[in-house]
C-alpha positions as CSV (number, residue, x, y, z in Angstrom):
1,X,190.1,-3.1,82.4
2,X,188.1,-1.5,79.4
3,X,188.6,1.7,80.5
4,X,192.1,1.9,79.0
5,X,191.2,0.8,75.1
6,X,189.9,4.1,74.6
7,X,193.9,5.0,75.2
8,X,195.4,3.2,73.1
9,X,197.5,4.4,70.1
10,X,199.0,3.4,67.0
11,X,202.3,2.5,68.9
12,X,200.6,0.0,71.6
13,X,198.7,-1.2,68.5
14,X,201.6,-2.4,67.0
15,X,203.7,-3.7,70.2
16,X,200.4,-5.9,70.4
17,X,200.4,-7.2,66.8
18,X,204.1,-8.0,67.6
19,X,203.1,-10.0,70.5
20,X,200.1,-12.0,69.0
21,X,202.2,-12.6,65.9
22,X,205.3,-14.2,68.4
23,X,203.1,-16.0,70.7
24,X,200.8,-17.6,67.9
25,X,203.0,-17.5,64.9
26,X,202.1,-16.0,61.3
27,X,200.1,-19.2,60.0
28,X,197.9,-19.7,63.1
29,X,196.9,-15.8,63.3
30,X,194.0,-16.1,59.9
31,X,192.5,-19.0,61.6
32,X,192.4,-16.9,65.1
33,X,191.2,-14.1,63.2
34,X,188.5,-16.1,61.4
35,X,187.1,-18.0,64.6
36,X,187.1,-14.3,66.8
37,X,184.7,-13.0,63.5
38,X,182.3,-16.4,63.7
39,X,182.4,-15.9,67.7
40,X,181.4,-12.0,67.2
41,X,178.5,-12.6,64.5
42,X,177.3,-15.4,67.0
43,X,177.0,-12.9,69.8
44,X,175.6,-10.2,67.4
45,X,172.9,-12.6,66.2
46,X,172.2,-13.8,70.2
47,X,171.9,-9.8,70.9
48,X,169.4,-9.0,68.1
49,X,167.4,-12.0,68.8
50,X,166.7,-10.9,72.4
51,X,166.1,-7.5,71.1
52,X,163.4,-8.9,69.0
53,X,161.5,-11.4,71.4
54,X,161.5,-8.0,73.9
55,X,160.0,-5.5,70.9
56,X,157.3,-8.3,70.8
């Protein structure tokens, strides 16, 4: 399923945009946004603290 991101263009960029912004409407997409960025620095954080406790 990855395999195809490194595919994907500016059109299929936007037909998704499109589809996020009818399924979840314009005011619910900065709180979406804002909760994927708090999930990702999470498992950034997870990741580099495993990194540390195996350099020790």
């Amino acid at each position: 399923m990855i395999l195809f991101l490194g595919n994907i263009g500016t059109g299929e960029i936007i037909i998704i945009a499109i589809v996020v912004l009818l399924l979840f409407g314009g005011k619910k997409i900065p709180e979406l946004m804002r909760s994927l960025g708090k999930g990702l620095k999470q498992f950034r954080d997870g990741v580099k603290d495993i990194k540390d406790d195996l350099d020790v």
